[in-house]
VMD Tcl script that draws the C-alpha trace (Angstrom):
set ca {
  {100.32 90.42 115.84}
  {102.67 87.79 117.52}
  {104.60 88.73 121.18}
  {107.78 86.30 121.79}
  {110.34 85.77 124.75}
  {113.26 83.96 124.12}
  {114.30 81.14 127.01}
  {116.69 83.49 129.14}
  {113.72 86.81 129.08}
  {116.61 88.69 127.21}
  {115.02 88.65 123.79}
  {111.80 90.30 123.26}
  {110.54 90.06 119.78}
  {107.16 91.95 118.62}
  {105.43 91.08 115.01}
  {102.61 93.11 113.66}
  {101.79 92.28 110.18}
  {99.02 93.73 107.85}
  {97.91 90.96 105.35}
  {95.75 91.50 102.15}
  {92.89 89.56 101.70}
  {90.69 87.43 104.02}
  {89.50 84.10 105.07}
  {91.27 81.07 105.10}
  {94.64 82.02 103.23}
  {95.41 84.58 105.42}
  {94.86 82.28 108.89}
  {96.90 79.44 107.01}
  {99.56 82.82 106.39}
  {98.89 83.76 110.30}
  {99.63 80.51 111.38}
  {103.45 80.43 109.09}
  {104.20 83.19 110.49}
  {103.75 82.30 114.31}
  {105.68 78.99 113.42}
  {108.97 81.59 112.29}
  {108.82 83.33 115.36}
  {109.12 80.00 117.00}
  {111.73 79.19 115.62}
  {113.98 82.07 115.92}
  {112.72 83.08 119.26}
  {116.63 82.63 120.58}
  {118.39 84.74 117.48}
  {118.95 88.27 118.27}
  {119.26 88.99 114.60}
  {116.10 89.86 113.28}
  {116.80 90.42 109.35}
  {117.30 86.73 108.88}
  {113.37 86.10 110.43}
  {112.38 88.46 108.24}
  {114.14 87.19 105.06}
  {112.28 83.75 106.22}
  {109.24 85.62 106.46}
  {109.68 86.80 103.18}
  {109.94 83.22 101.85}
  {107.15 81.84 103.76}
  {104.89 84.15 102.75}
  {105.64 83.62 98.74}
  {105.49 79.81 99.82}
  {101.93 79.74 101.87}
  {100.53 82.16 99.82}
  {99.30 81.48 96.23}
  {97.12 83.75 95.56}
  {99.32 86.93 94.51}
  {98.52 88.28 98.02}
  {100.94 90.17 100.17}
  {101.26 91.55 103.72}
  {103.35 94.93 105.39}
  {105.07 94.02 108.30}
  {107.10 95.27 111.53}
  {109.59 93.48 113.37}
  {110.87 95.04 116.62}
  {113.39 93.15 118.79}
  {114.54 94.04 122.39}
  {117.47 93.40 123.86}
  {116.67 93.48 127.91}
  {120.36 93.92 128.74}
  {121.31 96.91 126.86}
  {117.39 98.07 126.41}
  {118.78 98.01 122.40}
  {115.40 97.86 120.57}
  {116.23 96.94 116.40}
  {113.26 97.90 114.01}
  {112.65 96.14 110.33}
  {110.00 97.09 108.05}
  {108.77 95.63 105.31}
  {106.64 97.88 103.52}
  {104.91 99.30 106.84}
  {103.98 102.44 108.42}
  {107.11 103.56 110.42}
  {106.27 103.41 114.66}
  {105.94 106.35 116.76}
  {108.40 107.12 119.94}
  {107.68 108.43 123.24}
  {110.54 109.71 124.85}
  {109.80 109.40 128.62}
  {112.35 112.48 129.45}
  {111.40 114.76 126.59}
  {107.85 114.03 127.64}
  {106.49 113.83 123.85}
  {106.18 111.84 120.73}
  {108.23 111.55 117.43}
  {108.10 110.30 114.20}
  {111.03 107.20 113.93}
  {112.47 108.16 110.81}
  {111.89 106.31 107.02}
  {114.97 103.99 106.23}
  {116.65 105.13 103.53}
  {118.18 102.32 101.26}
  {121.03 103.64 99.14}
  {121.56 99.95 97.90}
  {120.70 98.89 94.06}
  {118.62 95.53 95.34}
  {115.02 95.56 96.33}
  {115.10 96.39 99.83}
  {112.61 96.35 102.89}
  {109.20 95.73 100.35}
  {106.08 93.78 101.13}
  {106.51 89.98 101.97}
  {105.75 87.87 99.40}
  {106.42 90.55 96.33}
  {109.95 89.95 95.28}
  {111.68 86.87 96.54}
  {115.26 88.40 96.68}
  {114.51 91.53 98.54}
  {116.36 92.23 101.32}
  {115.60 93.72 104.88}
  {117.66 96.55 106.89}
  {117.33 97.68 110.52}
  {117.81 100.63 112.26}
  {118.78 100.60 116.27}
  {118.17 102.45 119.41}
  {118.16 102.82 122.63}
  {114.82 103.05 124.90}
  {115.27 104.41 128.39}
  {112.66 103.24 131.24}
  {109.56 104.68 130.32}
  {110.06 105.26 126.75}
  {107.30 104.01 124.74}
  {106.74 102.39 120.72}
  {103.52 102.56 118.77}
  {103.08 100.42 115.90}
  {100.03 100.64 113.75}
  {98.46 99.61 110.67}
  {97.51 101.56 107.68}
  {93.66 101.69 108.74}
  {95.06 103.86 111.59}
  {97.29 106.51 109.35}
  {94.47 106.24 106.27}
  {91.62 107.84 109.02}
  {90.08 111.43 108.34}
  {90.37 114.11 110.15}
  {87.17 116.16 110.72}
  {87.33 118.02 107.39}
  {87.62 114.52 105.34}
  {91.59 114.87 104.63}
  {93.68 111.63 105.54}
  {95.40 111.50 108.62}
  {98.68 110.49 107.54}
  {101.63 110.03 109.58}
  {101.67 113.69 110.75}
  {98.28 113.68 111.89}
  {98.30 111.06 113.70}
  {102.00 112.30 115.50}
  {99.91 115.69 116.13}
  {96.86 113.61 117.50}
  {99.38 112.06 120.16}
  {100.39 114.83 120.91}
  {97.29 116.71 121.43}
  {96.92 114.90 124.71}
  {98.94 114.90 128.17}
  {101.90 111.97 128.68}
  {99.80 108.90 130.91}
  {99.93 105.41 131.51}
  {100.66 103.36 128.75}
  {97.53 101.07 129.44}
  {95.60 104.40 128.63}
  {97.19 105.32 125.16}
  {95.58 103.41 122.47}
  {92.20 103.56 124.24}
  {92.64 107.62 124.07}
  {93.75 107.30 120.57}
  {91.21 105.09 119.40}
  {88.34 107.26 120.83}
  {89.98 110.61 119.17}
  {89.94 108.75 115.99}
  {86.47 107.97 116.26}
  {85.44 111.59 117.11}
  {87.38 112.84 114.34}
  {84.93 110.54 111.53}
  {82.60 107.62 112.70}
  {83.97 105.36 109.93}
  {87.56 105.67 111.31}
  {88.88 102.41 111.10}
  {85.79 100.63 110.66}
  {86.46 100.56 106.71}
  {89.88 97.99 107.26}
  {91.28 95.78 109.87}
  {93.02 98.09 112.62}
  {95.08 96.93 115.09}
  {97.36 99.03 117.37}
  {100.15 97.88 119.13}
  {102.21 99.75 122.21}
  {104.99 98.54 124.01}
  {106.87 100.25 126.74}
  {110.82 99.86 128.13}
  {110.86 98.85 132.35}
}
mol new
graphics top color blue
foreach p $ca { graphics top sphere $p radius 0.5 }
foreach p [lrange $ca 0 end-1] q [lrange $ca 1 end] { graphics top cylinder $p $q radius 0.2 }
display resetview
C-alpha cells in the first residue's frame, strides 16, 4: 500500500495492491509500483497510472504472476474522491450524516474490451472510474481478499455482505478505532481469520 501528495496538497492518491506470490519478485513488483506513483503524483487522472501499472506489472513480472489493485484519488478542493479497480474487492463507505456504512457499488462495463482485470493479465485492458463526493467525516475502507474470504462463526465466508454487516454491528467512532475493532471481530469470529493470506486494511477519512 503506497500514500502520495502531489506538490500543491491538492492531490491525494491511495494504492493498495494484492500481489500473488512471494519473495523477491513481488518486492522488485512493490518497488515498480512506488516508482509510478512517483511519477504521476501531479496528474489528477488516475486511469492513465493505472494503464502504466498495468504495463509495469507484465514488464517486472515474469513469472505469470498477477496482483488486484485499488486506486483512489482525492481532489482536496472539491473533496471529489475517483475509485479504479482492477480486479479488487470494491471499498466500503461511511457516510458521516447517515451515520452508517455501504457497499460502493461493482462497475459495470458495458464495453466489448477487457476492462478493469488484474494487472499483468491482459496487456490491452482498460481501466474505468467511478466518482463521488465525500463530505467531512465521511470515511473509505479498502481491503484485501484475506479480509472478505474470513469465516464467520459457523465456517461460511464472509463475503462482502458480511463484512458490511460486521461494520455495522458496531457504533460510528473515531476512525483511528475502526480497523482495530474490525480486526478483533474478525478474529473472534475464527482464530485463523486472516492468518491464512496477507491482510492489510486500509481507511481513509475526508477533513
Amino acid at each position: 500500500y503506497y500514500v502520495s501528495s502531489c506538490a500543491s496538497g491538492r492531490i491525494t492518491r491511495l494504492l493498495l495492491a494484492d500481489v500473488s506470490g512471494h519473495g523477491e519478485i513481488v518486492s522488485q513488483t512493490a518497488i515498480g509500483l512506488r516508482d509510478l506513483m512517483r511519477l504521476n503524483v501531479n496528474y489528477i487522472k488516475q486511469t492513465r497510472f493505472l494503464k502504466a501499472m498495468n504495463d509495469q506489472f507484465a514488464i517486472v513480472d515474469e513469472e505469470g504472476g498477477f496482483a488486484t489493485a485499488i486506486v483512489s484519488t482525492f481532489f482536496a478542493p472539491t473533496r471529489r474522491l475517483s475509485l479504479c479497480s482492477a480486479g479488487h474487492p470494491p471499498p466500503m463507505l461511511f457516510r458521516a450524516k447517515m451515520g452508517t456504512w455501504i457497499e460502493l457499488p461493482t462497475m459495470v462495463d458495458t464495453s466489448s474490451s477487457p476492462t478493469d482485470t488484474p494487472l499483468g493479465l491482459i496487456a490491452e485492458a482498460e481501466y474505468s472510474q467511478c466518482q463521488l463526493k465525500l463530505e467531512v467525516g465521511d470515511m473509505v475502507l479498502a481491503f484485501t481478499d484475506a479480509v472478505t474470504e474470513s469465516v464467520d462463526q459457523n465456517g461460511r465466508l464472509l463475503g462482502q455482505q458480511g463484512l458490511l454487516r460486521l461494520l455495522r454491528s458496531f457504533a460510528p467512532c473515531d476512525a483511528a478505532d475502526v480497523i482495530p475493532i474490525v480486526a478483533s471481530r474478525l478474529r473472534k469470529l475464527d482464530a485463523n481469520n486472516m492468518s491464512q493470506d496477507d491482510a492489510t486494511l486500509l481507511l481513509f477519512q475526508a477533513t
